[in-house]
C-alpha positions as CSV (number, residue, x, y, z in Angstrom):
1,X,37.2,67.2,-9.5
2,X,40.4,67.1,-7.1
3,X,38.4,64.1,-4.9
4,X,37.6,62.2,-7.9
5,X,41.3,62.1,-9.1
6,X,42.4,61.3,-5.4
7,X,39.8,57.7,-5.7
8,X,41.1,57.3,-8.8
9,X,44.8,57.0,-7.3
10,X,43.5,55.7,-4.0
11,X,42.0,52.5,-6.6
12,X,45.4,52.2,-8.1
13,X,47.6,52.2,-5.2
14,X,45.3,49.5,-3.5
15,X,46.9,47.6,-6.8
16,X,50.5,48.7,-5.9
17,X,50.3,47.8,-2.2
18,X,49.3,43.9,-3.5
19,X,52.0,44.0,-6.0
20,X,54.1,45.2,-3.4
21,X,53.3,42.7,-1.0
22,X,53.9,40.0,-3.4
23,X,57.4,41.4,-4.8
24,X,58.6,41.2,-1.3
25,X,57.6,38.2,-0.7
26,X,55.3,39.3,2.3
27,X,52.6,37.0,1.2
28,X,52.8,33.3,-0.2
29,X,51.6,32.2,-3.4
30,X,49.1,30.1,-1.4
31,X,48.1,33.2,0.5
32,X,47.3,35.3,-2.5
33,X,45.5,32.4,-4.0
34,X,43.2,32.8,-0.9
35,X,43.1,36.2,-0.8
36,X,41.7,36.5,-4.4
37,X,39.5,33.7,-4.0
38,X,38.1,35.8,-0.8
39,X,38.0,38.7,-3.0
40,X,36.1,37.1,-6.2
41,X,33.8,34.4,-4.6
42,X,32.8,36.3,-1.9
43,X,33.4,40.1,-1.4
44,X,33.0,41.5,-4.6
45,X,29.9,39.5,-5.3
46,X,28.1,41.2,-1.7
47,X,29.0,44.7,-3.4
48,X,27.3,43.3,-6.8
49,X,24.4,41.6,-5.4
50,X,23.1,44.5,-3.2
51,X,23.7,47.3,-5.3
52,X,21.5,45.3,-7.8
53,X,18.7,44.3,-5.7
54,X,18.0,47.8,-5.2
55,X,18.4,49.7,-8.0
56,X,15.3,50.5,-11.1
57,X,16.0,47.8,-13.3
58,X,15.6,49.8,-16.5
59,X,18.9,51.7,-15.5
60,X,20.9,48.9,-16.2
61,X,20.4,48.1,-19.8
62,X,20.8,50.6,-22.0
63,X,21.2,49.4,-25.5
64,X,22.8,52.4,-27.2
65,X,25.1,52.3,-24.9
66,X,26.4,48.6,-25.4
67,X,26.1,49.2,-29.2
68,X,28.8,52.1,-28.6
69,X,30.4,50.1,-26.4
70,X,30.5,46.1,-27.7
71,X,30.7,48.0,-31.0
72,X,34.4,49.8,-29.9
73,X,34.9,46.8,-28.9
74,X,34.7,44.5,-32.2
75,X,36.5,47.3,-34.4
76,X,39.4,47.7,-31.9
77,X,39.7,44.1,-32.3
78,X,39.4,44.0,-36.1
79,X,42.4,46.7,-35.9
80,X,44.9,44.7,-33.9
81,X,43.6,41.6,-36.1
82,X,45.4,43.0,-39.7
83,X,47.9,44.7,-37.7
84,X,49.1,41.4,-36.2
85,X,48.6,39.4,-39.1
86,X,49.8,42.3,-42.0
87,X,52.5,44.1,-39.6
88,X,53.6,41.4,-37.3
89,X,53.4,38.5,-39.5
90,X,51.5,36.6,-36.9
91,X,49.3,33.1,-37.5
92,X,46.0,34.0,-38.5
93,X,44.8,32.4,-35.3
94,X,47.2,34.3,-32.9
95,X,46.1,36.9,-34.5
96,X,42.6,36.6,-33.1
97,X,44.0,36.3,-29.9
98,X,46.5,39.6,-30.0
99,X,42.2,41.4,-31.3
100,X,41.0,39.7,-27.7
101,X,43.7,41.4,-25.9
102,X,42.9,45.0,-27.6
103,X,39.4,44.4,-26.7
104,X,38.9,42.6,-23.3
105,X,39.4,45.2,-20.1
106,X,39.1,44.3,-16.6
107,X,35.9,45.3,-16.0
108,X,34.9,43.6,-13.1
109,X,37.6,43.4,-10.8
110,X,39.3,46.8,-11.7
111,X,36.5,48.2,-13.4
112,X,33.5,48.1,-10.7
113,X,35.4,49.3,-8.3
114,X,36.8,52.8,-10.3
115,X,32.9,53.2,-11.4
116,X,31.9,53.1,-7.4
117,X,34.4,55.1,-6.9
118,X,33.7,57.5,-9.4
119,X,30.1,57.6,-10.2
120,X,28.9,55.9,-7.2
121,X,26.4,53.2,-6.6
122,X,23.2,54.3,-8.2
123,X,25.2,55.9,-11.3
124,X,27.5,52.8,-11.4
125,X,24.3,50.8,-12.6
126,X,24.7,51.0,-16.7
127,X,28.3,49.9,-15.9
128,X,27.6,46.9,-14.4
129,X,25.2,46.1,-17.0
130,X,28.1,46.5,-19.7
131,X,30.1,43.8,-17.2
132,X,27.1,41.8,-16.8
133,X,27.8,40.8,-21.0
134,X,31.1,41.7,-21.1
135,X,33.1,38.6,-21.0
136,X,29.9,36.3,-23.1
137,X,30.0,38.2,-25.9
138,X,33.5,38.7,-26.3
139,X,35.0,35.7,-25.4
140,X,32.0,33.7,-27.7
141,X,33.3,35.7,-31.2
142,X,36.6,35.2,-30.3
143,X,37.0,32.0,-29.4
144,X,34.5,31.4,-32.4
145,X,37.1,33.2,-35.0
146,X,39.8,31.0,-33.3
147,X,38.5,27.7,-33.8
148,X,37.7,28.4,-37.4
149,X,40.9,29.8,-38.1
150,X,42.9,26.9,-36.3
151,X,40.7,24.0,-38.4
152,X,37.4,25.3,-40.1
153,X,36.7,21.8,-40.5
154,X,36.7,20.8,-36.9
155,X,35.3,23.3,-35.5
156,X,35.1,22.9,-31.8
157,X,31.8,24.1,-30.3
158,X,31.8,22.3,-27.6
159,X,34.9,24.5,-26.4
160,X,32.6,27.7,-27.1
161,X,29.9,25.9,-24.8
162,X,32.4,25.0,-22.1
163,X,33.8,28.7,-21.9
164,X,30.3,30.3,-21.9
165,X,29.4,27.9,-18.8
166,X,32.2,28.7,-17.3
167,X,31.2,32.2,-17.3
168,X,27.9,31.6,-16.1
169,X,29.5,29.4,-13.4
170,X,31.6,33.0,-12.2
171,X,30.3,33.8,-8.7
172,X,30.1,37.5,-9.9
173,X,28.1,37.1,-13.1
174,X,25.9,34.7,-10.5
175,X,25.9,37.7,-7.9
176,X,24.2,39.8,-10.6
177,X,22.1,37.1,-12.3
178,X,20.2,36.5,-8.2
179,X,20.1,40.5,-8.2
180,X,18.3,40.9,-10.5
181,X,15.8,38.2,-10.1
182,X,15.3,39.5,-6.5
183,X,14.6,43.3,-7.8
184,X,12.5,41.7,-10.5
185,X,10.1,39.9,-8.2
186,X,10.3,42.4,-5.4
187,X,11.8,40.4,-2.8
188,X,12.4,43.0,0.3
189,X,16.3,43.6,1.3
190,X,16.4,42.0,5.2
191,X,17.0,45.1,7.5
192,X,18.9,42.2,9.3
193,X,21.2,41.2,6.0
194,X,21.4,44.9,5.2
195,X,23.1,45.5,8.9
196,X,25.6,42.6,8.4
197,X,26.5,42.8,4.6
198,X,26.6,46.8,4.4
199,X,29.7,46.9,6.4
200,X,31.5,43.8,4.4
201,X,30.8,45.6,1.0
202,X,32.5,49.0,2.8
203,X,35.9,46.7,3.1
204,X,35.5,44.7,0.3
205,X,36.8,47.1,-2.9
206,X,39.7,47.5,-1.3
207,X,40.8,43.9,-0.7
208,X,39.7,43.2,-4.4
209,X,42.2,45.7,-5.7
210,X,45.0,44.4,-3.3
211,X,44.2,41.1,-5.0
212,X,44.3,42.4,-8.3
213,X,48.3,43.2,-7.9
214,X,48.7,40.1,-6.2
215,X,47.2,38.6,-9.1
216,X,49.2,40.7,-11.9
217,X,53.1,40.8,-10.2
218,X,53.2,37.0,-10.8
219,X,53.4,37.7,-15.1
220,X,57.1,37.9,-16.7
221,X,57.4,40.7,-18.8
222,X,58.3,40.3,-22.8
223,X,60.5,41.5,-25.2
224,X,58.5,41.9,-28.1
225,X,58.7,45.6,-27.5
226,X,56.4,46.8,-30.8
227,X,53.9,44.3,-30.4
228,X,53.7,45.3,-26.9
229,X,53.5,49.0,-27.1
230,X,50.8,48.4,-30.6
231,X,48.8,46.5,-28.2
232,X,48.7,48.8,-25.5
233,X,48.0,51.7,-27.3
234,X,45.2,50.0,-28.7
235,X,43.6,49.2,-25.8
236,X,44.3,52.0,-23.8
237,X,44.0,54.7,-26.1
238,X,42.0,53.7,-29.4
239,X,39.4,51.6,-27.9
240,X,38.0,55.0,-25.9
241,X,38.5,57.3,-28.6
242,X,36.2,54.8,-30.6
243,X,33.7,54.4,-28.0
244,X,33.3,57.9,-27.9
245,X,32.6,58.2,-31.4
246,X,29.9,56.1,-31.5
247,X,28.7,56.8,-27.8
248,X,28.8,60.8,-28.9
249,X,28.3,61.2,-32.3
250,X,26.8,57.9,-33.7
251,X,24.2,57.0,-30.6
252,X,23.9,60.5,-29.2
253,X,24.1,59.2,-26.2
254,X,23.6,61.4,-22.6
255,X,27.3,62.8,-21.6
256,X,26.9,60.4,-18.3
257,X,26.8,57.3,-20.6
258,X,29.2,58.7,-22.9
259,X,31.3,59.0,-20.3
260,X,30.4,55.4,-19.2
261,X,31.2,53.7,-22.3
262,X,34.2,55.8,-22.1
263,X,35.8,54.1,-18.9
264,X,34.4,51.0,-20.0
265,X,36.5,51.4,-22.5
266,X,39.5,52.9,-21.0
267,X,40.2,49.9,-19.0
268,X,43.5,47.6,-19.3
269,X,43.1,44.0,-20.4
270,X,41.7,41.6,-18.6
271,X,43.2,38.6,-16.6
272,X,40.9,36.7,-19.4
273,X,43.4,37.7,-21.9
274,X,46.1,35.4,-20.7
275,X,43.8,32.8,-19.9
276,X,43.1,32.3,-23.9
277,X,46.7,32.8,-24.7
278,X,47.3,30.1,-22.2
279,X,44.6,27.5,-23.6
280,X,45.6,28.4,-27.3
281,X,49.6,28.5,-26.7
282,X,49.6,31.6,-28.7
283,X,51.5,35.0,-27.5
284,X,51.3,34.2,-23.7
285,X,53.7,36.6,-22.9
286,X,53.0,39.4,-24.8
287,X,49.2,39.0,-23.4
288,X,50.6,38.9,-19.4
289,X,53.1,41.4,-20.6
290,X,50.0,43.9,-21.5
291,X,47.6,43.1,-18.6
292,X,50.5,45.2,-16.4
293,X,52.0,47.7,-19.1
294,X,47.8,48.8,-19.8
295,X,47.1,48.4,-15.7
296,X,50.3,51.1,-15.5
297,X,49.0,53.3,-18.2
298,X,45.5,53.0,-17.2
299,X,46.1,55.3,-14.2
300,X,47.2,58.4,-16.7
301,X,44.4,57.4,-19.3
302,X,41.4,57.4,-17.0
303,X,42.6,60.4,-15.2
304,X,42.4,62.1,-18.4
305,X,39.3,60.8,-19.3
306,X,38.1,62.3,-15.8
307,X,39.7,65.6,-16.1
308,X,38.4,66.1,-19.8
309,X,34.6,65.3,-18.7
310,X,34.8,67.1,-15.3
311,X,33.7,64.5,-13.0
């Protein structure tokens, strides 16, 4: 239990050393930018890509599970949708923006790392799955509900299409799209590429997380104080407590995927989050403001969640 916590904290203060770095100007913005493209385009899809390659496919599709977890998902964001719109007064549209923030965590580059860390590789499998959908299916709905809501009328699917590409464009969800089809057709992992790559993915988690605070120190923080703290809690506190529900007592689901959905769940808002805020000029700094409040809080949550399932 006492180890698990300690990778836990090692994950996070990975994250502090990059915000750290670029708070004291150690680093250039150009430098991050390299350093995250380093992290995304290359190391983090190695880690992916192997781990993939070599796992039993059927491990990594569970379909309770992403009904307990997609399904968190969609509520939580119904919940912050009438509690922008009824309590906050927002547009209906920015509404739908303030549910993707409530619903979108940082699975990839925050959350494969923690479920490494945690479960390790082989267990980490139904994880990656969940990140493997993760961003399609949330970003389609919600950019979907946005659209209508801006102008039923002109509806722009084309924008839908152009996100979803994008996505499919992301060397990560590439990484475990080329896993998958080598474990499918068998293709034997190079004792040659296993010696070369094995010892990249050992220093690559790391320089992902440092990226990650590189990435986050560069948002202003807000002072819409309420909307803040609503959002936060929602992300951070409702959207497990509903994926446990339905992982636990709806799906009756294994405690190890419970758990799973769980820390899916658990995680802070995604770098994503801003991105829509950005395209949509709608509560841009309330979103950045999140993505580092929920990072903050997501150190105590997840802990919790640890202690409270005795990994």
């Amino acid at each position: 239990m006492e180890s698990v916590l300690i990778k836990i904290i090692r994950v996070f203060i990975f994250i502090f050393i990059g915000f750290f770095i670029k708070k004291t100007g150690l680093t250039s913005k150009k430098g991050g930018k390299k350093l995250e493209a380093l992290s995304f385009n290359l190391l983090l899809p190695i880690v992916v890509i192997i781990n993939i390659w070599v796992i039993e496919l059927n491990e990594i599709v569970n379909y309770h599970l992403m009904f307990s977890f997609f399904g968190s998902g969609i509520l939580v964001f119904g919940l912050a949708f009438i509690i922008g719109k009824y309590l906050y007064q927002f547009e209906d549209y920015k509404c739908a923006v303030y549910g993707f923030s409530s619903c979108y965590g940082n699975l990839v580059g925050l959350g494969i790392p923690l479920a490494f860390s945690i479960l390790g590789a082989s267990m980490a499998i139904p994880f990656m799955g969940l990140a493997l959908f993760h961003g399609i299916i949330h970003l389609s709905y919600s950019i979907l509900i946005i659209e209508i809501l801006r102008n039923p009328k002109l509806i722009k699917f084309d924008l839908i299409i152009k996100y979803i590409l994008g996505l499919m464009q992301n060397s990560i969800l590439l990484s475990m799209i080329f896993g998958l089809v080598f474990n499918y057709y068998n293709v034997p992992f190079p004792d040659l590429l296993q010696k070369i790559i094995i010892p990249v993915s050992n220093i690559a988690l790391p320089i992902v997380l440092i990226s990650i605070g590189l990435n986050i120190s560069g948002f202003k923080m807000s002072h819409y104080y309420k909307e803040i703290a609503t959002l936060t809690i929602l992300k951070n506190f409702v959207h497990p407590i509903i994926a446990f529900v339905l992982a636990k007592h709806v799906f009756q689901l294994p405690s190890k995927l419970v758990f799973i959905s769980i820390l899916a769940s658990s995680l802070p808002s995604g770098i994503q989050t801003y991105y829509l805020s950005y395209r949509y000029s709608a509560l841009r700094s309330i979103a950045s403001t999140n993505i580092v409040i929920s990072t903050v809080i997501s150190i105590f949550t997840i802990s919790l969640i640890v202690y409270l399932f005795d990994y």
